[in-house]
C-alpha positions in Angstrom: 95.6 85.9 101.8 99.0 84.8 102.7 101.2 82.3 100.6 100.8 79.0 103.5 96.8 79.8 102.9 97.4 79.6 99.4 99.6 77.0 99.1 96.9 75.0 101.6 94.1 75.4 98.9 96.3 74.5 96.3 96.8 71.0 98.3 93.4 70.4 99.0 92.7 70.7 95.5 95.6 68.6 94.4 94.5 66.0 96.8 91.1 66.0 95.6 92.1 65.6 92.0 93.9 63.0 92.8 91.2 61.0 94.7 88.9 61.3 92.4 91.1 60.6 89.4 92.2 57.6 91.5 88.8 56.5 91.8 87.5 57.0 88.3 90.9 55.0 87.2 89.6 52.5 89.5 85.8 51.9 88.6 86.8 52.2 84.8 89.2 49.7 84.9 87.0 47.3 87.1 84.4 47.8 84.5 86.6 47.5 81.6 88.0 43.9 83.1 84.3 42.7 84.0 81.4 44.7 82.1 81.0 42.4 79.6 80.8 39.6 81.8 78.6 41.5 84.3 76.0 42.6 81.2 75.8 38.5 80.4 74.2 38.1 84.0 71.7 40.9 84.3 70.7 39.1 81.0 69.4 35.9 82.8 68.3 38.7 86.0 64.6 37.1 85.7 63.9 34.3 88.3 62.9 37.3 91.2 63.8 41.0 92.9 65.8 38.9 95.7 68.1 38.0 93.0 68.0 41.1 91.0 68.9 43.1 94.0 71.7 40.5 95.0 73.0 40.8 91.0 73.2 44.9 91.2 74.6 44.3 94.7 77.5 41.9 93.3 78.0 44.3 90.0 78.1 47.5 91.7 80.6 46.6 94.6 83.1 44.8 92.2 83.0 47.7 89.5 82.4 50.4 92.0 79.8 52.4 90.3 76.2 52.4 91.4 76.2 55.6 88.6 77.5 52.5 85.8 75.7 50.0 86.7 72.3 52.2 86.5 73.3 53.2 83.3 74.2 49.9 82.2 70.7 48.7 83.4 68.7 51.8 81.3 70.7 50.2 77.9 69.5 46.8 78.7 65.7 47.6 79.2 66.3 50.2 76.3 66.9 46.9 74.1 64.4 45.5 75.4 66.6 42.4 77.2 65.4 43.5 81.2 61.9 44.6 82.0 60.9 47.4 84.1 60.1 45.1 87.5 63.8 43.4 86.9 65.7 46.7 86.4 64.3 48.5 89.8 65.3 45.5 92.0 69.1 45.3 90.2 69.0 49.5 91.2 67.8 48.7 94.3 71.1 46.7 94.7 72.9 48.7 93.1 72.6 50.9 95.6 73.9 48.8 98.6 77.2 47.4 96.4 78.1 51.1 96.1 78.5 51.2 100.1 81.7 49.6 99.4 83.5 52.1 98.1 82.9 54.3 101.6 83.6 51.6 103.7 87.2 51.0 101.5 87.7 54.7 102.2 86.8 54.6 106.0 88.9 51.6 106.9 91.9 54.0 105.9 94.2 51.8 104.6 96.3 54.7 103.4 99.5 53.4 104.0 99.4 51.0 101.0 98.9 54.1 98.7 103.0 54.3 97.5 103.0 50.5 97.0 100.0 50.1 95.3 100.6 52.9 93.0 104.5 51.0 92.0 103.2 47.6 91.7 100.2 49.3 89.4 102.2 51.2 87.1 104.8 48.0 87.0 102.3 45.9 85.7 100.7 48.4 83.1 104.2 49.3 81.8 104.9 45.8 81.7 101.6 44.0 79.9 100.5 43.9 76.8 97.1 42.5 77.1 94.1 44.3 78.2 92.9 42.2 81.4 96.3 42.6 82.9 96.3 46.1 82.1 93.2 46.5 83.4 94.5 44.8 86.5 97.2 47.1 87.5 94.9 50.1 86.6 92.8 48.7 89.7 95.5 48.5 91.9 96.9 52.0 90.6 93.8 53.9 90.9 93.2 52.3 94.7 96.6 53.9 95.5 96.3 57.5 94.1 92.8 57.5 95.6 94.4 57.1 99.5 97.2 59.3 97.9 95.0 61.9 97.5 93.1 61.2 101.4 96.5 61.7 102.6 97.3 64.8 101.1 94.0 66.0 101.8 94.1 64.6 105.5 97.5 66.4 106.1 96.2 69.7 105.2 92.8 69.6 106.4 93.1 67.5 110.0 94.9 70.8 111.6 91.6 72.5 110.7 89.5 70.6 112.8 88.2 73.1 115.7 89.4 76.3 114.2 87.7 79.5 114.2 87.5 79.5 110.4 86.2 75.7 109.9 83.3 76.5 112.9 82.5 79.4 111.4 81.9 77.6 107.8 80.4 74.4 109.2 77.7 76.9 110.7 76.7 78.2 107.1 75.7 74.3 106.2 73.5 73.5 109.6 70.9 73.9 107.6 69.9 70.2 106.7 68.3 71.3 103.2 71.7 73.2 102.7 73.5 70.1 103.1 71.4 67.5 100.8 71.7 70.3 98.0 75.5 70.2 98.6 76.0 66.1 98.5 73.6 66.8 95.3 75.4 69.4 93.4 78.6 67.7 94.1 78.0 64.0 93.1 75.7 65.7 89.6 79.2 67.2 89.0 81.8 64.9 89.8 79.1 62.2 88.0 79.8 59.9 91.0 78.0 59.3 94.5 81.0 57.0 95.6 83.1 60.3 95.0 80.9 62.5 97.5 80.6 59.9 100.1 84.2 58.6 99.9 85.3 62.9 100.0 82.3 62.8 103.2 83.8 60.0 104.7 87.5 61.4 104.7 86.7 64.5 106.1 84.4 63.0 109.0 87.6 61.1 109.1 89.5 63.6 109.6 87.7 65.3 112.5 86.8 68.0 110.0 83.0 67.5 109.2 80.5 66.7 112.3 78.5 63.4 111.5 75.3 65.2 111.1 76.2 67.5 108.5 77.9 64.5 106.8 75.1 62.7 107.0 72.5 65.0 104.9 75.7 65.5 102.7 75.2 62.0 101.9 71.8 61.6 101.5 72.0 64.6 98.9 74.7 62.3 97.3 72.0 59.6 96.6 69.5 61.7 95.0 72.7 63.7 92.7 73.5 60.0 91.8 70.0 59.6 89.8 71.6 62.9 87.4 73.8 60.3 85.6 70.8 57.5 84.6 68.5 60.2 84.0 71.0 61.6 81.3 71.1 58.4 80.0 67.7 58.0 79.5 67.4 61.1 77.3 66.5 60.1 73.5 66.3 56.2 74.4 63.0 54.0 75.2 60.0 54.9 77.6 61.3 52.2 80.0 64.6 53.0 80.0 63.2 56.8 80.8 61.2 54.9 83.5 64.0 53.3 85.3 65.4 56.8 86.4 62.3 58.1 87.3 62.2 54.5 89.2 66.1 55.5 90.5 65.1 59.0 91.5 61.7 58.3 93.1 63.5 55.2 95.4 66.3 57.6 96.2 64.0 60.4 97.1 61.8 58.6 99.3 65.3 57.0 101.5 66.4 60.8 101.9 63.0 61.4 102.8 63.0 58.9 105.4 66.5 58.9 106.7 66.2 63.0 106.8 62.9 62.3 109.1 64.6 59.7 111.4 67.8 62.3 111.7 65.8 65.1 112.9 63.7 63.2 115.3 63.2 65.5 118.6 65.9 64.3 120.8 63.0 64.6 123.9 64.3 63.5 127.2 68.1 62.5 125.4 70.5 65.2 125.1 70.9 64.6 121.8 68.7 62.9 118.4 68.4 58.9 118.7 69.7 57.7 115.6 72.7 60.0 115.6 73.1 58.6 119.3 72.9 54.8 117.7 75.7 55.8 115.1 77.8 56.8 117.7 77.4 53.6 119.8 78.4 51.8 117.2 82.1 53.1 116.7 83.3 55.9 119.2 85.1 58.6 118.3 85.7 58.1 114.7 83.3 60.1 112.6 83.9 58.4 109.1 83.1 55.0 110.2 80.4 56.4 111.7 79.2 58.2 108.3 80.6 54.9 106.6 78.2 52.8 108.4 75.4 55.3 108.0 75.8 55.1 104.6 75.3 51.3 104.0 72.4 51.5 106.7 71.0 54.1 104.4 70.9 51.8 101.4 69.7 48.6 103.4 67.0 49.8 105.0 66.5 52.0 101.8 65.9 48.6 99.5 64.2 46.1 102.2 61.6 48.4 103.0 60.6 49.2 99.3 61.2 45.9 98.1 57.5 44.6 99.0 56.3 47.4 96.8 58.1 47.0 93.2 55.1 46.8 91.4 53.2 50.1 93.0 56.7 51.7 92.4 56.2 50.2 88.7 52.8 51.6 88.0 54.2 55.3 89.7 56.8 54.9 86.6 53.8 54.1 84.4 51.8 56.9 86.0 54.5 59.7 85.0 55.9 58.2 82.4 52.8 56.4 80.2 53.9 53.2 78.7 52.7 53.2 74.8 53.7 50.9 72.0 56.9 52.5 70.2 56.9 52.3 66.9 60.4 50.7 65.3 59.6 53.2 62.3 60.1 56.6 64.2 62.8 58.2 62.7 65.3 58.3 65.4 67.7 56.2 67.1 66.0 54.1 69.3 68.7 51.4 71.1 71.4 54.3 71.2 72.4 58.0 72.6 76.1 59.3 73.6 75.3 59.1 77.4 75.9 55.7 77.5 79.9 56.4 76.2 80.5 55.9 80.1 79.9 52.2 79.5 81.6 50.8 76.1 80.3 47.4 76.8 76.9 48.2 76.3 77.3 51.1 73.9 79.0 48.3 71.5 75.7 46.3 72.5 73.1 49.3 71.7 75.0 49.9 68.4 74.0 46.0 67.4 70.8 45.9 68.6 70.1 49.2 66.4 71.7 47.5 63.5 69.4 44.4 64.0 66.4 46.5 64.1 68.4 48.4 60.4 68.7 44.6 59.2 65.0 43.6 60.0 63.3 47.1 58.2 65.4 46.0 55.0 64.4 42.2 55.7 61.0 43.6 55.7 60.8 46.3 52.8 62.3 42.6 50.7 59.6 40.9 51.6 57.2 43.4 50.9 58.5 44.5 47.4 58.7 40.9 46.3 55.3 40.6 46.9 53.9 43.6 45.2 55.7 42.0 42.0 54.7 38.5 42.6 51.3 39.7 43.5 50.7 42.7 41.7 49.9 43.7 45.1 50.4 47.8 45.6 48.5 48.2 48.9 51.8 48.4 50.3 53.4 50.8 48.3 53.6 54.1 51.1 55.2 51.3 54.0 58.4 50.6 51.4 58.9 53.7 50.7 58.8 55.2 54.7 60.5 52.4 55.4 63.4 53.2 52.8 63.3 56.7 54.5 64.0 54.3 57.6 66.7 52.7 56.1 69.0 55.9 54.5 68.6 58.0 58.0 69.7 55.1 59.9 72.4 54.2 57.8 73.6 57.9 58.1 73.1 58.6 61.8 74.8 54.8 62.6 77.7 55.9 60.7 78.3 59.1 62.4 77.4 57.1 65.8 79.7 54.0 64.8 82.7 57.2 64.1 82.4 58.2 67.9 82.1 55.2 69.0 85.2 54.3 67.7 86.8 56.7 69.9 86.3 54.8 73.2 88.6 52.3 75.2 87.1 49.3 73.6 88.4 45.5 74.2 89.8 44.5 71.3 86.9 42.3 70.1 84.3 45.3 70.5 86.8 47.1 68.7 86.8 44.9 65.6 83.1 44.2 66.0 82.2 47.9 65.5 84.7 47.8 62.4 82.8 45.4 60.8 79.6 47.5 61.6 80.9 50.2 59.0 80.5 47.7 56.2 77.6 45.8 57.4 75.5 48.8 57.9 76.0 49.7 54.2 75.5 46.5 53.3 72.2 46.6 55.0 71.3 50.0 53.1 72.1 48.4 49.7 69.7 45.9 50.1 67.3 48.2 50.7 68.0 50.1 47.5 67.5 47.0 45.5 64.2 46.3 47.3 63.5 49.3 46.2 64.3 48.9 42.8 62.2 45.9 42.7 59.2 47.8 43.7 59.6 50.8 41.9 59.9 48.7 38.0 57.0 46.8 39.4 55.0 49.8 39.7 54.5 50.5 35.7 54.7 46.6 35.2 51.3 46.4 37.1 49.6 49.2 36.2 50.2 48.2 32.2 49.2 44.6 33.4 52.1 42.9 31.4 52.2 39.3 32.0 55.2 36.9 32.5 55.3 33.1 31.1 54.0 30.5 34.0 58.1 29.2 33.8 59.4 32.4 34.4 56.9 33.3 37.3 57.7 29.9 38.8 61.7 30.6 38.3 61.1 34.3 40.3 59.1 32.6 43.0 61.9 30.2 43.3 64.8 32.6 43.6 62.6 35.0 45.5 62.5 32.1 48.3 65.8 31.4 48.3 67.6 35.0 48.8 65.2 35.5 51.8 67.0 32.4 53.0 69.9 33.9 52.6 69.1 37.5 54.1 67.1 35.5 56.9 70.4 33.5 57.8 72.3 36.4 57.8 71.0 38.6 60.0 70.0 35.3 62.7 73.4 34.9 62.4 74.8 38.8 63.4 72.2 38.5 66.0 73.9 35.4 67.5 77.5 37.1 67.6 79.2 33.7 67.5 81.9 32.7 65.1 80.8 29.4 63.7 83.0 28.4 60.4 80.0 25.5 59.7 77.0 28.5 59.4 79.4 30.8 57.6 79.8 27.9 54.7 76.0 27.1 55.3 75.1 30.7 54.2 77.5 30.8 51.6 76.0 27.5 50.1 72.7 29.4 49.9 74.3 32.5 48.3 76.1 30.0 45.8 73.0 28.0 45.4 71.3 31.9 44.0 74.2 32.6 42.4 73.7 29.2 40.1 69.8 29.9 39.9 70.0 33.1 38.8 72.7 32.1 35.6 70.5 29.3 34.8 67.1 31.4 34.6 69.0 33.8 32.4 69.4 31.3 29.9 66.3 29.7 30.6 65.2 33.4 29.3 67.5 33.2 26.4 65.6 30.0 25.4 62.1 31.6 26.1 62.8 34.8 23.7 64.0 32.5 21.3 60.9 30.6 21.1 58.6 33.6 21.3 57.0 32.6 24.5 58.5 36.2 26.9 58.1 39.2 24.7 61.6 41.8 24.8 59.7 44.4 27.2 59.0 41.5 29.9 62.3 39.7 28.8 64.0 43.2 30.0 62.1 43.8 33.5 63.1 39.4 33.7 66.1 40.3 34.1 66.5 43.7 35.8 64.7 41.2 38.7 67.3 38.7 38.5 70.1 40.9 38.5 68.2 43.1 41.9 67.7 39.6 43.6 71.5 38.6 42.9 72.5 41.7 44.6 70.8 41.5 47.8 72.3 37.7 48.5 75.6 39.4 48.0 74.9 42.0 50.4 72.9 39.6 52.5 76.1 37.2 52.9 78.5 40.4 53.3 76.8 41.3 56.5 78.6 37.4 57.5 81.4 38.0 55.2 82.5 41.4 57.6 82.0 39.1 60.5 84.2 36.5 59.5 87.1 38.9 57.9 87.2 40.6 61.3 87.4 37.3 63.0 84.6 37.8 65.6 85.6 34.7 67.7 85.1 35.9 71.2 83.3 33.0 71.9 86.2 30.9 71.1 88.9 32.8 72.8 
């Protein structure tokens, strides 16, 4: 092999690099600028598929990742905030907005590459906040992409017609060799927009016939399912049902499209719909495969449209829908596959912190009443559900440790801070719950009785730290910094504070008189000193909040 051979390949790989680093700097920064705003309106994706498919339409083609936005849809039915029905119409969209990308590509803008790369890098050196960062990331990565086209172009357009390049188009004639290529290449490079934009070029460049591009492309769409079924690993049944959703709606347009390629040309000299492509734009084979691409998707999503529901109950057929228990002892809402997307990574890590906050909410609840009650029918579900408690608080922390290691906007940055100390907030209150039921155990069983006033006192307290605990945790779900809750909740957690010191000496007064023997007087206030505790930890969870100044809806 001679050095200009070598030096060739080195090129072509250069210039690949750089396109797809170019477009990976691109779709990260889009979604970095806009995925939080994007997540907000799948939220409200309910009113019909026409909208849900115009929604994954919109999000795809402005962060340029039908791979993101499927992922980002598998988080939000994994927390339960989009059904099944929504999600499959938003992928159905999804797939048409990532059209954009090859039609960018094929309009060959290339000579904007040196001055969108300068003005890029000018205003990332000179900005210090993130959404103008962000911004000339855009404009950087859209530059290095169509400066890595052009180096590719310059080496590979001299190719076109050569012995060497006929001789290797002829090992790929085969159409099933050509899907499996588009497929190994987009599971790799975790991008379709990357294989079709990489197509496109070199259809551009008079390197790559249209048909072989074509089934290149339609392999693309069925690798792009590898990244949401990765992401569906370890999280909810209907997350896992989404990609099998994706897959299934992919695999039925390659299907189709493979069919309508192939069609026996008959009396034409050559097949109709490759005929049709070329009507629409002579002699330029990446339009042509640009074009194909979004009449792919289309047709792809109109056709299957009608049919949501029967492609809902094939979902439920290979993928059975059963209640999931909250108490399995794994991470439900979260898995490292959804790193690609900080936004809703940050959101998972809540919503598995909620459902942390709820089990210890519960396990109060429950050991209160087995004391107040003498109720021990209940005993087993505290104690599983302290299990619960200690593996979450362990796995979160490790999770919350990675997590910390992404490109996180400034507020998700300081939110997951105060997710260290909330989560072992959380746990403590489960260790005094507990407590409760575990000196309430030999209490019952030697049926020791309290005075009527000190029953009545517990009662009272009990009430009032579930207001506490209750508050707090309605108001971590709500993720809004409001100064006038913050002092409501520290009003209650004052108010317990007071109760508790006056019930103390309310006890003082009781052993004095004889009425609360020392043995009763001792458990008294073992209680009262369990219940202060978990309204301290209670208001700490609003405590982090506030000290990490959680005001994004404010800023």
């Amino acid at each position: 092999m001679s050095k200009d051979v070598i030096m060739q390949i080195v090129t072509v790989i250069g210039g690949l690099a750089l396109f797809l680093y170019g477009m990976k700097l691109m779709s990260n920064s889009l979604e970095a600028a806009a995925g939080a705003k994007f997540k907000n309106i799948l939220n409200w994706v309910t009113k019909n598929r026409i909208v849900g498919v115009a929604t994954g339409a919109l999000i795809t083609a402005v962060i340029q990742s039908s791979s993101a936005t499927t992922v980002m849809v598998v988080g939000l039915v994994n927390s339960g905030l989009l059904k099944l029905a929504q999600a499959v119409s938003v992928v159905m969209g999804a797939n048409i907005g990532t059209t954009i990308t090859g039609l960018i590509i094929a309009l060959k803008v290339n000579d904007i590459a040196p001055i969108a790369i300068a003005l890029g890098v000018f205003i990332i050196m000179g900005s210090k906040r993130d959404k103008t960062r962000h911004t000339g990331q855009i404009i950087a990565g859209l530059g290095i992409l169509f400066l890595g086209m052009n180096t590719m172009s310059g080496v590979l357009k001299p190719l076109a017609g050569t012995e060497a390049a006929s001789n290797l188009l002829a090992s790929i004639e085969n159409p099933l060799i050509g899907i499996l290529i588009g497929l190994a290449m987009t599971a790799i490079v975790q991008s379709s927009s990357a294989t079709t934009g990489t197509v496109i070029m070199l259809g551009g460049t008079g390197l790559l016939p249209l048909h072989i591009g074509l089934f290149i492309i339609f392999g693309a769409e069925i690798g792009t399912c590898v990244t949401s079924l990765l992401a569906s690993i370890g999280a909810s049944k209907s997350a896992r049902q989404v990609s099998i959703v994706h897959f299934s709606f992919n695999i039925v347009g390659t299907l189709l499209f493979s069919a309508i390629t192939l069609i026996p040309p008959g009396a034409l000299s050559e097949k109709p719909y490759l005929l049709f492509l070329e009507s629409l734009i002579m002699n330029d084979v990446g339009k042509q495969l640009a074009i194909a691409h979004i009449i792919f998707n289309a047709s792809t999503a109109l056709l299957l449209l009608p049919f949501i529901k029967y492609l809902v109950k094939w979902a439920n057929f290979i993928i059975p829908l059963k209640d999931e228990e909250l108490s399995s002892k794994r991470l439900i809402y979260v898995n490292e596959q959804i790193f690609s997307m900080p936004h809703i990574a940050v959101e998972q890590t809540r919503k598995e912190v909620e459902r942390m906050a709820n089990l210890a909410l519960e396990n109060y609840k429950l050991s209160v009443d087995m004391f107040l009650e003498r109720n021990i029918k209940n005993t087993e579900k505290i104690k599983k559900n302290e299990e619960l408690i200690n593996f979450l608080n362990h796995e979160l922390t490790k999770y919350l440790v990675k997590i910390n290691t992404l490109k996180l906007e400034s507020n998700d940055r300081k939110l997951i801070g105060s997710f260290f100390h909330i989560v072992n907030d959380i746990e403590r209150i489960g260790d005094h719950a507990e407590n409760i039921m575990e000196f309430s155990m030999p209490f019952i069983e030697e049926k020791k009785m309290f005075s009527e006033d000190a029953v009545d006192e517990l009662r009272k307290l009990t009430a009032e730290v579930e207001k506490v605990i209750e508050s707090s945790i309605k108001y971590f779900i709500a993720q809004t910094y409001d100064p006038g809750e913050i002092d409501r909740i520290n009003d209650l957690e004052d108010k317990v504070d007071d109760a508790v010191e006056q019930f103390k000496n309310n006890h003082i007064d009781r052993l004095n008189d004889g009425i609360c023997t020392p043995t009763s007087g001792m458990l008294f206030v073992n209680m009262l000193s369990d219940l202060e505790r978990v309204s301290d930890h209670a208001c700490n969870i609003v405590t982090s909040l506030h000290v990490k100044k959680l005001q994004s809806s404010s800023t």
